[in-house]
C-alpha positions in Angstrom: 17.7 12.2 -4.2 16.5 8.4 -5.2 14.3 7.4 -7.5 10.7 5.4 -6.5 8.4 3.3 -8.0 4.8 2.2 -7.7 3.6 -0.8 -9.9 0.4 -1.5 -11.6 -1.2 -4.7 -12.2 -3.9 -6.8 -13.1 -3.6 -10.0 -10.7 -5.2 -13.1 -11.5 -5.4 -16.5 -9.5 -2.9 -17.9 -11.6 0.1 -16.6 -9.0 3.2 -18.2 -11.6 1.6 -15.7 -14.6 1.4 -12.3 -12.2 4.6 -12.8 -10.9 6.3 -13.4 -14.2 4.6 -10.3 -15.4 5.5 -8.3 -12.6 9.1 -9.5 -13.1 9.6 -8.2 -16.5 8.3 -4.5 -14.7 10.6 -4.9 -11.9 13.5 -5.1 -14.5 12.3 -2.2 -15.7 12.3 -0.1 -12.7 15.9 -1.6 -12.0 17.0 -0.2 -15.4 15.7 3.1 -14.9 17.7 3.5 -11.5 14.8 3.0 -9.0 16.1 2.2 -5.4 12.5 0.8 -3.9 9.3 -0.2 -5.4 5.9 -0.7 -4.7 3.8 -3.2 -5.5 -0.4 -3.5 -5.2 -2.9 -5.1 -3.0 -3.2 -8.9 -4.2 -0.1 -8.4 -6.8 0.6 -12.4 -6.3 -2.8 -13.9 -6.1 -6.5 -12.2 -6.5 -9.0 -14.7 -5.3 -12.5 -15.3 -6.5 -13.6 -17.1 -3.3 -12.7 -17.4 0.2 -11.4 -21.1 -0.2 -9.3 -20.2 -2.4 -7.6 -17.4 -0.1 -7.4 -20.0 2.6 -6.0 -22.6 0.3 -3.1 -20.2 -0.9 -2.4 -18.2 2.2 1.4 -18.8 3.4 2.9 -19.1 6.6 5.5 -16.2 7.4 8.6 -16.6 5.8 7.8 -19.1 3.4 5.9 -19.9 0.3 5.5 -19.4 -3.6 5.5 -15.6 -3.1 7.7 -14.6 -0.4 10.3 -17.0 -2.1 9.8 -14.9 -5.1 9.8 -11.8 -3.6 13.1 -12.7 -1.9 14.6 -13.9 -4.9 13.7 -10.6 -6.9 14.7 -8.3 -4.4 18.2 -9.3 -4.4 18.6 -10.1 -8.2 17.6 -6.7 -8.8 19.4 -5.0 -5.8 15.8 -3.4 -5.3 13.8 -2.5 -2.2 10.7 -3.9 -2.6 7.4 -2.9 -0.4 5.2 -6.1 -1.6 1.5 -4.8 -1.3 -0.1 -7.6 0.2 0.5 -11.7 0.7 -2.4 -13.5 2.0 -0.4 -15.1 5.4 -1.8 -18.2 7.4 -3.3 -16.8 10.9 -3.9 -18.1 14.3 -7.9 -18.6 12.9 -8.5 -21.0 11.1 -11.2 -19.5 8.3 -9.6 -16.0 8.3 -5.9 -14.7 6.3 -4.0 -12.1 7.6 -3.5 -9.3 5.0 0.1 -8.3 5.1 2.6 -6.0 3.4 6.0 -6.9 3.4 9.0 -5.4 3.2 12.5 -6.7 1.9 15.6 -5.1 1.3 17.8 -5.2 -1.6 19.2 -8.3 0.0 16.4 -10.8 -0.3 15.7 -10.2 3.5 12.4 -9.5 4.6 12.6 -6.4 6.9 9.1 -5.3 8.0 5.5 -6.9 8.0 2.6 -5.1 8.4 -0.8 -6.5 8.8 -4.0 -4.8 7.0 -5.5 -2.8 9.9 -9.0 -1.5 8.9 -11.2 -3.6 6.5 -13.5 -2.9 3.6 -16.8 -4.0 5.0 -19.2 -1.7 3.2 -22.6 -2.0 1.3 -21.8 0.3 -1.8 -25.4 -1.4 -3.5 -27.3 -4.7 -3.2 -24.7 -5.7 -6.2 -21.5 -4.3 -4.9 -21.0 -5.5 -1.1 -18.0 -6.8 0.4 -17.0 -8.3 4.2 -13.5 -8.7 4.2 -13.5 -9.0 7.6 -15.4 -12.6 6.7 -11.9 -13.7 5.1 -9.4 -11.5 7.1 -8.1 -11.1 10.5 -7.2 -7.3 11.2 -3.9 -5.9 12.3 -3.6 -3.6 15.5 0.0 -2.7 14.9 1.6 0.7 12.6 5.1 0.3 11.1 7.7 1.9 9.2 10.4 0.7 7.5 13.9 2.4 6.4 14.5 2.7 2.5 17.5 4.3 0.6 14.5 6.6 -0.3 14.0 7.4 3.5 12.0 6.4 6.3 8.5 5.1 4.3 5.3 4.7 6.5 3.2 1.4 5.9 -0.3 1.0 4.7 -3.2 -0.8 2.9 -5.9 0.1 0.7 -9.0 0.9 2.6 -6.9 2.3 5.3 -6.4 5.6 3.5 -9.7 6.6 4.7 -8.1 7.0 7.9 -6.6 10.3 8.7 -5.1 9.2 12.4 -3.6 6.0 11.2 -1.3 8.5 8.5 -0.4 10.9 11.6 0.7 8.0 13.9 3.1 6.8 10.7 4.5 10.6 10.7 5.0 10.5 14.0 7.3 7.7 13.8 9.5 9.5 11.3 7.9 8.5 7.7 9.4 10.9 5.3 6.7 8.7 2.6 3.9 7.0 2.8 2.4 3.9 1.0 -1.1 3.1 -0.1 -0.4 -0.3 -2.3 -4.7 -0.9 -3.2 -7.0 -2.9 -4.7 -9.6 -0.1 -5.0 -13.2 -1.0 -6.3 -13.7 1.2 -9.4 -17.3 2.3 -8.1 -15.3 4.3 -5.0 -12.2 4.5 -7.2 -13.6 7.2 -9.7 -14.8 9.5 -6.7 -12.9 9.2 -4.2 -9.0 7.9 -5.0 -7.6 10.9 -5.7 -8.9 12.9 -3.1 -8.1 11.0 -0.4 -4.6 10.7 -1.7 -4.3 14.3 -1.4 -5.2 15.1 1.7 -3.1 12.4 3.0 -0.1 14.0 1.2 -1.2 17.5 1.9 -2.0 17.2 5.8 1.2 14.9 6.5 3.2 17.1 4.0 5.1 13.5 2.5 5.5 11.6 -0.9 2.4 9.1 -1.3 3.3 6.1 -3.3 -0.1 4.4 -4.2 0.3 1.4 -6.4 -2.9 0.0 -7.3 -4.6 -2.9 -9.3 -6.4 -2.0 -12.8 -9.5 -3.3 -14.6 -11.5 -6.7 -14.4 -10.3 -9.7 -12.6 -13.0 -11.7 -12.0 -17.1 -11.4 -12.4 -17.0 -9.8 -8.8 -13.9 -7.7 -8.9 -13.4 -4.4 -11.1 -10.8 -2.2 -9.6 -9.9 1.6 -10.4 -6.1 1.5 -11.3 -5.0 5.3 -11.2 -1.7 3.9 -9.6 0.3 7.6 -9.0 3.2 9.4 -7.0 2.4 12.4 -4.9 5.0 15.0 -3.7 4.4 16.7 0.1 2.3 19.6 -1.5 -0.3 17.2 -3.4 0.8 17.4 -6.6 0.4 14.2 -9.1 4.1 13.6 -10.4 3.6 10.4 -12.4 0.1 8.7 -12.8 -0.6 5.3 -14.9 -4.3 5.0 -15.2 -5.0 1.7 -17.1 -2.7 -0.8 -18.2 0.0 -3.3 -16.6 3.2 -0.8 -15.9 4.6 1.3 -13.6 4.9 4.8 -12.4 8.2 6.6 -11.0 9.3 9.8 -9.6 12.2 11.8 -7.4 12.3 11.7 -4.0 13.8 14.9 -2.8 14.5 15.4 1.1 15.8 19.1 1.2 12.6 20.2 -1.3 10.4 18.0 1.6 12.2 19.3 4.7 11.9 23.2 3.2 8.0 23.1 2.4 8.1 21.7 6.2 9.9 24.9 7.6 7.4 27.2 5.1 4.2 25.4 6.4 4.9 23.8 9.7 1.4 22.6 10.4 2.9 19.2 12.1 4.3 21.3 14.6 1.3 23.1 15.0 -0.6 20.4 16.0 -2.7 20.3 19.8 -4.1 17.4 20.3 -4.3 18.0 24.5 -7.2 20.7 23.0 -8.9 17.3 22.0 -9.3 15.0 25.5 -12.1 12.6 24.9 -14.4 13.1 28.1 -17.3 10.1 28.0 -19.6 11.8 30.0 -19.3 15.5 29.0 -18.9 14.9 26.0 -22.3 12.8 26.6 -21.0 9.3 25.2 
C-alpha cells in the first residue's frame, strides 16, 4: 500500500506567497508518510487577466515554479503531480496549460498539456473562453508513481468519459483531476462526475482543487477529495487551505476488478461510426 495526497489551495497572483504556503502543506504530507501528491489547477499563479498569464508563463524546464517544484520534490523525497504551470507556446497570445510531473528526485518525468477547455456561457455574468488564453493539448499520458501507474488530467476535462478510458487503457491504476472548478458548476456537478469517473474506470480519483474567492471574477468550489474504485469519498476537505490523504490499495483494486469486470466487457467494434448511415 502507499499513501496519496491531494492538496487544496487558494492561489493568488502573488506566486512567492502560494508556494510558500503550499510548502508548509507539502511538509505535512511528507510527515504523514505520503509517497506522491497532488496539487491544483493554477496552485503557483491565478491570473486576473490574460497579460498577466502571458507575462508569467515559463518556458519548459525552467522558471520560478518548476525551479520550485524541483527543488520540493527532492527535499521532500515526494512525487509530486503539479496541477498546472502556465508554459510559453509556439503562439504568441496563447499559454499552454500543463501538468507536470516530478519524481522524488527533482526530475520532471511527464508533461501533459490541458486537452479540452472551459469555454462555456454559465450566465451573462459567469462566461469564460479559455481557449482565448490557451492552446489545447492533443496528447494523453501516464506517469509511474510508487502509488502505481496514475493517469493524467485537467479540470474541465472530467467531463469527458473517453478521455478517462484511453488513460485506463494505458495501464492507470489512478487517476487525477487537479481543478480550478467554478463554484456555480462546482456545487452540482463535482461530485458526480468524480464518481462516475471512478465507478466506470473502477480506479482511485485524486482531485485536488482550488477553494473560495481569488479575484472579483474567480470563485471556485474546493471539495478537494479521494475516491476508491467503487466511488466511495475516503477523505474530503471542503473549504480551507490543507490537504486530503488516503491508502492506495492494489490487491483491494485488482479484486473489485475480477468481481465486476466491466473493462473487459467492453465492445466498442458494436460502436463503428458510419457518416452516412448514421446520417452525419
Amino acid at each position: 500500500m502507499a499513501r496519496i495526497a491531494a492538496v487544496q489551495t487558494n492561489s493568488s497572483q502573488d506566486i512567492g506567497d502560494n508556494l510558500a504556503r503550499i510548502a508548509k502543506i507539502l511538509e505535512q504530507c511528507h510527515d504523514e508518510g505520503c509517497v506522491l501528491a497532488a496539487l491544483p489547477e493554477c496552485f503557483g499563479f491565478m491570473q486576473r487577466h490574460r497579460q498577466q498569464l502571458l507575462e508569467k508563463a515559463e518556458p519548459f524546464g525552467q522558471g520560478q515554479i518548476q525551479d520550485w517544484l524541483a527543488r520540493q520534490s527532492s527535499r521532500l523525497g515526494l512525487y509530486l503531480i503539479a496541477g498546472s504551470v502556465p508554459l510559453v507556446s509556439p503562439d504568441s497570445v496563447r499559454v499552454t496549460n500543463s501538468l507536470l510531473a516530478y519524481d522524488d528526485r527533482g526530475s520532471c518525468i511527464a508533461r501533459y498539456d490541458k486537452i479540452f477547455l472551459f469555454d462555456v456561457s454559465l450566465s451573462d455574468r459567469d462566461t469564460y473562453r479559455e481557449s482565448d488564453y490557451t492552446l489545447a493539448g492533443d496528447r494523453v499520458a501516464v506517469v509511474d508513481t510508487p502509488a502505481g501507474r496514475v493517469g493524467l488530467s485537467v479540470c474541465y476535462d472530467l467531463r469527458f468519459p473517453e478521455l478517462y478510458r484511453a488513460l485506463v487503457d494505458r495501464g492507470a491504476l489512478i487517476l487525477t483531476v487537479p481543478s480550478a472548478f467554478a463554484k456555480s458548476t462546482g456545487r452540482v456537478h463535482w461530485t458526480p462526475l468524480l464518481k462516475a469517473r471512478a465507478i466506470e474506470n473502477t480506479c482511485y480519483m485524486v482531485a485536488p482543487a482550488q477553494f473560495g474567492t481569488h479575484n472579483r471574477r474567480r470563485t471556485t468550489w474546493g471539495h478537494s477529495m479521494i475516491l476508491d474504485p467503487w466511488g466511495k469519498v475516503v477523505d474530503r476537505l471542503d473549504s480551507g487551505w490543507g490537504y486530503v490523504s488516503a491508502e492506495i490499495e492494489p490487491g483491494k483494486q485488482s479484486a473489485l476488478r475480477a468481481r465486476l469486470p466491466c473493462l473487459d466487457h467492453r465492445r466498442c467494434d458494436l460502436f463503428p461510426v458510419d457518416r452516412a448511415r448514421d446520417g452525419l
